[in-house]
N, C-alpha and C positions, 0 to 999 in steps of 0.2 A: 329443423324448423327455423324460419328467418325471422330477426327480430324487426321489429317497427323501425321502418325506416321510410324516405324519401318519396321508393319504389311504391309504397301504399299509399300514402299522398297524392305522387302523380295519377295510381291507380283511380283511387276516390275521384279526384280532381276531372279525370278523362270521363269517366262516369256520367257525374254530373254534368259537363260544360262542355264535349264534344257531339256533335250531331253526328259526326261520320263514322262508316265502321274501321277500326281500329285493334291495330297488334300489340303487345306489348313482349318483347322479349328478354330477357334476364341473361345475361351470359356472363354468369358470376365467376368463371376461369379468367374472363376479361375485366372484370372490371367495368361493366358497360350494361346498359340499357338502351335499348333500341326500342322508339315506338314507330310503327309503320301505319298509313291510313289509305284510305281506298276513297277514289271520287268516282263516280257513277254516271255514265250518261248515255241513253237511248240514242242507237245511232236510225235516226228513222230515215236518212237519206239510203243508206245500204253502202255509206263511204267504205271504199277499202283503203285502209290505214296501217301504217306499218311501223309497228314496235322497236325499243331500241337492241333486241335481241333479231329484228330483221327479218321477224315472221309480219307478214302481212293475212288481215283479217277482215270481215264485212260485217262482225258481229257487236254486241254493244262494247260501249267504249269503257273499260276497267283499267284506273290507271294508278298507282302504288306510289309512293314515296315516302321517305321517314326521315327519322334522324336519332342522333343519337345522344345520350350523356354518356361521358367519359371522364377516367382520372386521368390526365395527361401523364404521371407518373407513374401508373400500371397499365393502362391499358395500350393496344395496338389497333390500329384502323385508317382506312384510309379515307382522306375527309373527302374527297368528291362522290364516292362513293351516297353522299346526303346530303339529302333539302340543306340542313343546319349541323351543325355537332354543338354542342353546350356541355362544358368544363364544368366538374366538381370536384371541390376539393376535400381533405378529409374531415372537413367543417361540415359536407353534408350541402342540404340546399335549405331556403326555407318554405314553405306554408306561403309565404307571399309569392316568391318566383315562381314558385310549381304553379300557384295561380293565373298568375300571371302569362307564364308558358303558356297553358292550354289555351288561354283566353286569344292571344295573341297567334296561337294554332288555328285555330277556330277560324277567326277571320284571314287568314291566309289559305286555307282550305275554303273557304266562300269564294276570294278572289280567283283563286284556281279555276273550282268549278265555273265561275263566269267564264274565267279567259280558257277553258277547255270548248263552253260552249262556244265562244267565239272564235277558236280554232276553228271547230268542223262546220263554222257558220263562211268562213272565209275558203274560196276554192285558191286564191294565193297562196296562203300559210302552209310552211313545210315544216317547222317545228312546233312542238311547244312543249310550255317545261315551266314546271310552277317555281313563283319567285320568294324566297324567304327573306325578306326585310332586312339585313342584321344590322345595321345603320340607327332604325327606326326601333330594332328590338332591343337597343341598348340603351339608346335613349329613354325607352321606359322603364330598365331598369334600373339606372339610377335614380328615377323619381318614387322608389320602393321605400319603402320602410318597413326593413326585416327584422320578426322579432323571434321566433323560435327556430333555429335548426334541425332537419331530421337527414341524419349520416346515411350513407350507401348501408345498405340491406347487409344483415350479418344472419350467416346458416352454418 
């Protein structure tokens, strides 16, 4: 049984303040948390579009990315692998970042879905690939004021 941690938090947090659907994976050998989310969009032109696994399709457009928290001193993973990665330490996170995160998920999942539909609005565009701020995600978390900590999940 896992004690109150973080992981419940962000859980709650995702709940409440994400509109998209959404993974959450626990991979407590690693030391890690992985949330993954899904953006949705009707392909009504019948574009045939071709994945980064090189399968091409005409079907609607479902497109995945995530990220991850991690302890840089136990865990292993490779960061391009994700949107973002976000560092915890055995402080844990708090109640205000977890909020924060989602909040700041949220609207980068919007912009996404915009610039996805403006992908398959453009017959130019050969790529696209949603942009995760971290410049901008920092800067709002120094304007935090953290007051409770909850530690990585213990089982």
């Amino acid at each position: 049984m896992a004690k109150y941690g973080f992981l419940d938090i962000l859980e709650e947090e995702l709940k409440n303040n994400f509109s998209y659907d959404y993974e959450i994976n626990w991979d407590k050998k690693n030391f890690a948390v992985e949330v993954n989310f899904l953006l949705e969009v009707e392909n009504k032109e019948g574009l045939a579009l071709t994945d980064a696994n090189q399968i091409e399709s005409e079907e609607n457009i479902l497109f995945e990315d995530g990220m991850i928290f991690y302890n840089p001193d136990k865990s292993k993973m490779e960061e391009e692998d994700y949107l973002t990665t976000i560092v915890y330490s055995d402080k844990g996170l708090s109640q205000e970042f977890l909020s924060y995160f989602v909040n700041f998920l949220q609207e980068t999942a919007d912009k996404g879905l915009d610039d996805l539909m403006d992908f398959l609005a453009d017959e130019q565009a050969e790529e696209f690939a949603i942009n995760f701020d971290k410049e901008a995600f920092e800067k709002g978390v120094e304007k935090l004021e953290e007051t409770e900590f909850y530690k990585y999940p213990r089982y």
